[in-house]
N, C-alpha and C positions, 0 to 999 in steps of 0.2 A: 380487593381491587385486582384487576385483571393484569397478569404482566406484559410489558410490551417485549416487543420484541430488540434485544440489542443489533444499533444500527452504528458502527463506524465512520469516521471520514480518510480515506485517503488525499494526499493534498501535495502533487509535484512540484507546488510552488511554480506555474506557469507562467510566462512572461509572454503576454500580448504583445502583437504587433505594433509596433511606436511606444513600448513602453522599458522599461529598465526593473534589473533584480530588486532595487529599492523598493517598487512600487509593488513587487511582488511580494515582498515583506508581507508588509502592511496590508495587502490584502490577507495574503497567511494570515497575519494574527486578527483581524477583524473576521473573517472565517472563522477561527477559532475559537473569538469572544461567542458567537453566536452560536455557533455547533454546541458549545457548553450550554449556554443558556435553552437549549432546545430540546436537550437530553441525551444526545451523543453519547457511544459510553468511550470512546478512543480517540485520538485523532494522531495519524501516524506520515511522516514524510520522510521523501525516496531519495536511493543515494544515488546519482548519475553523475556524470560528469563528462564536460564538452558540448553538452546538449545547450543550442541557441536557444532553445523555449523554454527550459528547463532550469530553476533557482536554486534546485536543494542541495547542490553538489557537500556543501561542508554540514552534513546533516544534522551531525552530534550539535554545533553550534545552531543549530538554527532551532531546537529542539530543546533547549536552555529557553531559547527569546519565547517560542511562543506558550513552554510551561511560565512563564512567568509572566505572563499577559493574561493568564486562567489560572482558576485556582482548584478545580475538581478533575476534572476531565483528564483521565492518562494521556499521555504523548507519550510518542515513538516512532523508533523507525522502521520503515516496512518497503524497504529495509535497509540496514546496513550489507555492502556488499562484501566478506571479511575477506577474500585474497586480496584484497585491495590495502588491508593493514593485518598490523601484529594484534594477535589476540590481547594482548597485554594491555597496546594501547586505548580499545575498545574497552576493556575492563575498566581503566583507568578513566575514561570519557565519559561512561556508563554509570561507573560507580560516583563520581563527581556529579552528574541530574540526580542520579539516587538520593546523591545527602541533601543536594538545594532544593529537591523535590521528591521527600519522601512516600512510596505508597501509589507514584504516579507513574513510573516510567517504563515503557516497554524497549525491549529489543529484540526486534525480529532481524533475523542474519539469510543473508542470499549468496548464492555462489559464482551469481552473473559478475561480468566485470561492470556491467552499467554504464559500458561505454562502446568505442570503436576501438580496434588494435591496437592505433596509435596513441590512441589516448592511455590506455589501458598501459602501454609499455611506461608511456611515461610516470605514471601512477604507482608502477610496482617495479619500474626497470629490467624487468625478465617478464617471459611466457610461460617458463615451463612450468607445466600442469600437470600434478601428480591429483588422480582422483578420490585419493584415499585423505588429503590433506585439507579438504575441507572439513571432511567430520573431525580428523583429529585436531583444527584449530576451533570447532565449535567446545570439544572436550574441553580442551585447555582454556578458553576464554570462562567457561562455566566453574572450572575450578578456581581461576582466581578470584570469584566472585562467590567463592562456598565460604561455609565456614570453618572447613577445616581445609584448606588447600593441600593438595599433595607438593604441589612446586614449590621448593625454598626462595624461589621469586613472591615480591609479594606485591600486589596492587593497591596501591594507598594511593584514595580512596578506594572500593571495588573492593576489598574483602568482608567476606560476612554478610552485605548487602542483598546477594541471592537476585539480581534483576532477573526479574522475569523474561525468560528468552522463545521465541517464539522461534520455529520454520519454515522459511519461505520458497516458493518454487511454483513451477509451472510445467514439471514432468515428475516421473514416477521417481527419481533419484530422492529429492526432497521430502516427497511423502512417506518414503522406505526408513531415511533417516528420524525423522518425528516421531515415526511409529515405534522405533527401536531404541529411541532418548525418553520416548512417556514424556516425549513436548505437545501443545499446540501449535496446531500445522494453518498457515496460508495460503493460501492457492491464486496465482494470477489471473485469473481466468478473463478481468477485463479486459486483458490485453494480449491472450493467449492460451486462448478456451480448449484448444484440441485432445489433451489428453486429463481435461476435467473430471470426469466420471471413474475412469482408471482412476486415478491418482487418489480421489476419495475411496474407493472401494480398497487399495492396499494399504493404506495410510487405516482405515479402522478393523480391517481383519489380523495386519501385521500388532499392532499397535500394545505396547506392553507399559503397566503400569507403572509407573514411578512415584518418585518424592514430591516431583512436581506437579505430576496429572493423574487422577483416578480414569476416568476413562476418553475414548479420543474427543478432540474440540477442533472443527473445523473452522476455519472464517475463508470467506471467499472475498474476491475483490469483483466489484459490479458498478457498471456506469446507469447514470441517470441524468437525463435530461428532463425534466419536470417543468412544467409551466402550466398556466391556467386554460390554453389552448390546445389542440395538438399541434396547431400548426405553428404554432411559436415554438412549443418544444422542438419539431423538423428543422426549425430553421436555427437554433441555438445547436442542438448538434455539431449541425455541418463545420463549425470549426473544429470540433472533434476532429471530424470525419478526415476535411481536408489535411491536419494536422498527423492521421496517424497513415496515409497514403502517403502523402510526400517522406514520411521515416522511413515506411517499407522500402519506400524507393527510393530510398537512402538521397533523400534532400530536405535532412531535417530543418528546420527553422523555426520563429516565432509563430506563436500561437494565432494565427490568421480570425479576421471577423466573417464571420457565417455568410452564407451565400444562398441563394432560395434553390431550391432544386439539385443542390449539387449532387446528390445520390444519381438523377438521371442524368448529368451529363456527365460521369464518369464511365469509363471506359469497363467491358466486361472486366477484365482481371481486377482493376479495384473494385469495380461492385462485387465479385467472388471473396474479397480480402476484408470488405467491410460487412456481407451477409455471416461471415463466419464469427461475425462478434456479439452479431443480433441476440443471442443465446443469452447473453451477460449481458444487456443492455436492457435500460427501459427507457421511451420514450414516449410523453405524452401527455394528457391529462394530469389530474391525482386521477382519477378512475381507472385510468387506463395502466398508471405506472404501478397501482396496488396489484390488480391483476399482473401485469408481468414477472413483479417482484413474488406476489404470492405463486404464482409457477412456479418459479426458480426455487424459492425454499425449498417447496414439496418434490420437486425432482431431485435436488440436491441433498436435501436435509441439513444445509450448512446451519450451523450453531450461531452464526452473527455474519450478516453482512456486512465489506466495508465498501462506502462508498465513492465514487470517483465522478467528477461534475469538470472537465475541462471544456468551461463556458468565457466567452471573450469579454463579454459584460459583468462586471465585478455584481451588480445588484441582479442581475441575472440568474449568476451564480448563487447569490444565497439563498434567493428565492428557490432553486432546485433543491436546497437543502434543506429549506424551511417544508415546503410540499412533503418529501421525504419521511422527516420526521411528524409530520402530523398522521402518518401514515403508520409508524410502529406498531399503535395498538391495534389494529387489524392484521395485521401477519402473524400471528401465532391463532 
């Protein structure tokens, strides 16, 4: 039998316009029911915080609710943001999905704050950024989850466990570190494609074997808009669209309902902001979005895409997922 191709979900937990985190839930985990039943092999949500549109903020907990709403499919986060806490307690959050959900849970770690200044102060009380202290809180969080720790601190639960830890990033710093740990590396590219290609090209020439990885493993993050038309997929977009213009330009808010045409009546600078994403995006048909997706692997050679659908209409939405994965066994 021919193998498909491993296809992810990313999943910001977005919260529609006139709608509440509640409701975001429950769409998460009904997403989730079905991404499993569809053949997904991941499904991972993001740590932010302060963001109006945005649910996932307490990620570790949300990431309990929706492994225990599925029963195969890994869950994780993509990512946890770690200057944002103690390696320790991350260990200990980690190693606690580990026991309730053996064999499923990932941890991917980022070194964004995932938020705005102020928020960000609030979150961690201080700025100061030493750049050497994210790698050595990746170390430290990976030891207390060995099984033989070097720290007489001990994480209960989180020892011996071994959670799988992934890399995440969207510049060359991220993919230096993966390469240097013999991790699987993540790349953002849906949402900040610019140094894409770099960051794969050092991330697998730097890239040294470990305990944990024989040789490098890419996964990229990639949007899709899927529908049975193209012109329904155009028009399910544009909450995308409007959604990630109004952030640029720092007025973030609820996930807005799609608009017909909004690509042409925005203004050159955001149509310059939204063409630079086209790269990472598919939009269209299935014919159309197999083709795009089939490009992107073969330029990229990533190992697994994960995918990202901030669509207003919750059956919209799964629809874009459903299309998606009917799609896997043609991309290899």
């Amino acid at each position: 039998m021919k193998p498909s191709y491993p296809l992810s979900v990313l999943d910001l937990s977005p919260i529609v316009q006139g709608s509440t985190p509640a409701q975001s839930f429950r769409c998460s985990a009904d997403i989730a029911r079905h991404a499993e039943q569809w053949g997904y092999h991941r499904y991972w949500l993001a740590e932010h915080h302060g963001m109006p549109g945005i649910a996932s903020a307490a990620t570790s907990v949300l990431i309990g609710h929706i492994a225990g709403q599925t029963s195969r499919i890994r869950v994780g986060a993509g990512g946890i943001m770690l200057p944002n806490h103690s390696p320790l307690v991350i260990a200990e959050q980690f190693g606690t999905l580990a026991s309730l959900y053996p064999g499923r849970i990932d941890l991917g770690l980022g070194r964004a704050p995932g938020s705005d200044p102020e928020t960000a102060r609030a979150l961690r009380r201080n700025l100061n950024s030493d750049p050497d202290q994210f790698p050595r809180d990746v170390l430290e969080l990976m030891d207390y989850m060995s099984d033989e720790p070097r720290n007489r601190i001990m994480a209960v639960p989180g020892r011996g466990l071994n959670v799988p830890v992934w890399i995440l990033g969207s510049s060359l710093f991220g993919a230096q570190l993966a390469a240097a740990l013999g991790l699987p590396y993540a790349f953002a590219s849906h949402f900040a494609p610019a140094q894409l290609m770099d960051a794969i090209e050092v991330y697998r020439r730097q890239f040294q074997p470990s305990v944990h990885l024989e040789k490098p493993y890419v996964m990229l993050g990639y949007n899709v808009f899927a529908a049975d038309t193209e012109d329904e997929a155009k028009l399910l977009a544009s909450s995308w669209q409007q959604s990630f213009v109004n952030l640029r330009s720092g007025r973030p808010g609820q996930l807005p309902p799609p608009v017909r045409d909004y690509y042409e009546q925005c203004s050159p600078p955001a149509q310059h902001l939204l063409d630079s994403l086209l790269s990472c995006t598919a939009i269209g048909n299935p014919e159309q979005v197999l083709e795009q997706m089939k490009g992107f692997i073969q330029l990229t050679g990533a190992n697994e895409l994960m995918l990202n659908a901030n669509i207003f209409d919750h059956n919209k939405r799964l629809r874009s997922y459903e299309i998606a994965a009917e799609l896997r066994g043609s991309l290899v």
